[in-house]
matplotlib code that plots the C-alpha trace (Angstrom):
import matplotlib.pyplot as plt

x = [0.0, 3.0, 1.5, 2.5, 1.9, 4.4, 5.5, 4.4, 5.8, 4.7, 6.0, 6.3, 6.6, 7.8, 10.4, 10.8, 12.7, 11.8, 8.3, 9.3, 10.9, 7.9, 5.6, 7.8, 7.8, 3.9, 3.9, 6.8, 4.3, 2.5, 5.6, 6.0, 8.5, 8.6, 10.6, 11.1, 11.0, 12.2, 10.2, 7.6, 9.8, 12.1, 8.7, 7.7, 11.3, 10.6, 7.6, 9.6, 11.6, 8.8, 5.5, 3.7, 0.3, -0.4, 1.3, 1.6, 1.6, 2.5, -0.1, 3.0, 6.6, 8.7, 8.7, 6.1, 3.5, 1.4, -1.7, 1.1, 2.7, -0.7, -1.9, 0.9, 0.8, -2.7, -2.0, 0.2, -1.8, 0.5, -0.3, -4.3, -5.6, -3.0, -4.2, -2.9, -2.9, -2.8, -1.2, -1.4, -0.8, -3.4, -6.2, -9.6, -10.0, -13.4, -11.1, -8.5, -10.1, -12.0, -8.5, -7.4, -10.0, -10.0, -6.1, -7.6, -6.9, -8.3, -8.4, -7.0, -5.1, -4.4, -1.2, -0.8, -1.5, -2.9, -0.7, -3.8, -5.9, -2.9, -1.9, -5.5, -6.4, -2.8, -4.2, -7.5, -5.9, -2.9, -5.5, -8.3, -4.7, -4.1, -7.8]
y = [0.0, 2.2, 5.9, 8.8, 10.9, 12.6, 10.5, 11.4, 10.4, 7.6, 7.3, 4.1, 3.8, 1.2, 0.0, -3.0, -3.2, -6.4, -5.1, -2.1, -4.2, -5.7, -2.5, -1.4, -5.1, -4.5, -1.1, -1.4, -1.9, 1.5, 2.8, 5.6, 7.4, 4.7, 6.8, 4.9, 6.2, 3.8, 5.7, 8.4, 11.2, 10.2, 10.6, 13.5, 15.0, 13.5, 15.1, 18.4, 18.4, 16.8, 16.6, 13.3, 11.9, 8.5, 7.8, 4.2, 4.0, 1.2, 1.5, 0.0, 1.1, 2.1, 5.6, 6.9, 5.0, 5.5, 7.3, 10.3, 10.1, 10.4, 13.3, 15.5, 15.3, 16.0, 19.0, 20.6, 22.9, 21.7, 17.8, 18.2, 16.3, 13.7, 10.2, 7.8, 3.9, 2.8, -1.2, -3.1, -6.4, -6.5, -7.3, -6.0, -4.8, -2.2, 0.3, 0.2, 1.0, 4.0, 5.0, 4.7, 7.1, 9.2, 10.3, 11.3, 8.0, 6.9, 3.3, 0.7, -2.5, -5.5, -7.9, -9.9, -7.8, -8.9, -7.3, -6.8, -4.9, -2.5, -1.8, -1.0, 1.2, 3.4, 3.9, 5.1, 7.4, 8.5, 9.4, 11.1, 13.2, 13.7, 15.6]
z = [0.0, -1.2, -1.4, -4.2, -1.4, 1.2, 3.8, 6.8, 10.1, 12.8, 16.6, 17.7, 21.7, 23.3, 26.1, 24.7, 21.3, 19.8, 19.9, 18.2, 15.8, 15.1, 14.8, 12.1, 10.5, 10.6, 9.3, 6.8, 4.3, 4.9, 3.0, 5.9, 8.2, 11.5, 14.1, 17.6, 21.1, 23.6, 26.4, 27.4, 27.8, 24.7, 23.2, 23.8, 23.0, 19.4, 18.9, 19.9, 17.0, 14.4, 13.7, 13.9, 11.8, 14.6, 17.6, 18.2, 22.4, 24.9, 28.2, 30.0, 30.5, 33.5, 34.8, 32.8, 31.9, 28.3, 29.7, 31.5, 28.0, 25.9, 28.3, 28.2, 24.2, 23.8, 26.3, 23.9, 21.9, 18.2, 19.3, 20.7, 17.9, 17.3, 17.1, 19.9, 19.1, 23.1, 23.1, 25.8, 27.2, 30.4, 28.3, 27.8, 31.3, 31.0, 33.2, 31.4, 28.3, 29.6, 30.8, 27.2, 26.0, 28.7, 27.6, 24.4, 22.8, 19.0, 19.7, 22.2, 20.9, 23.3, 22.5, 21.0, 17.6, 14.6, 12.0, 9.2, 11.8, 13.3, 9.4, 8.8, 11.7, 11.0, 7.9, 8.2, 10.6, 8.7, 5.6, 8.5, 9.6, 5.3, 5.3]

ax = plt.figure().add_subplot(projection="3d")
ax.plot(x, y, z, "-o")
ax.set_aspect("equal")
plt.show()
């Protein structure tokens, strides 16, 4: 699904790096700009410095978590509307969910990820960020 278009850039965020690794084997196909941050505040120093169409967001990693992470983007006025993929390993726990959501995020994955469904939902959202 290689696009004519300008590429656009994706955060990936995640403490682990084999599962980074595998969000960029998953999105490789998108034919986009996969930039990593190994951690909430390595995250938000990214998006300092460029802009980003989906943010791809683990729920947990040390220090700060993925919901801290998620609500100081969308409290920045230039990041507000950014979409936030929340992944997570705990499940389909109702609270967690609502938590999810309640950080402002556009959807809520659970591990392990079906590759055709995360390629799908980054690109509905990379062409809603095109409009």
């Amino acid at each position: 699904m290689t696009n004519t278009r300008e590429k656009v850039n994706i955060l990936l965020v995640d403490d682990q790096p084999q599962r980074l690794m595998s969000y960029e084997a998953i999105l490789a196909s998108l034919g986009q700009n996969l930039v990593r941050a190994n951690s909430g505040v390595e995250a938000l120093e990214r998006l300092m410095k460029d802009e980003f169409a989906v943010i791809l967001l683990d729920v947990s990693m040390p220090g700060m978590d993925g919901f801290e992470t998620a609500a100081l983007i969308h409290e920045h006025p230039r990041f507000e509307k950014t979409p936030v993929i929340f992944v997570t390993a705990f499940g389909d726990d109702p609270e967690e969910i609502h938590r999810a959501y309640a950080a402002g995020g556009a959807d809520y994955l659970v591990k392990p990820l079906d590759p055709v469904i995360v390629r799908k939902k980054v690109a509905v959202l990379l062409e809603l960020s095109r409009r």
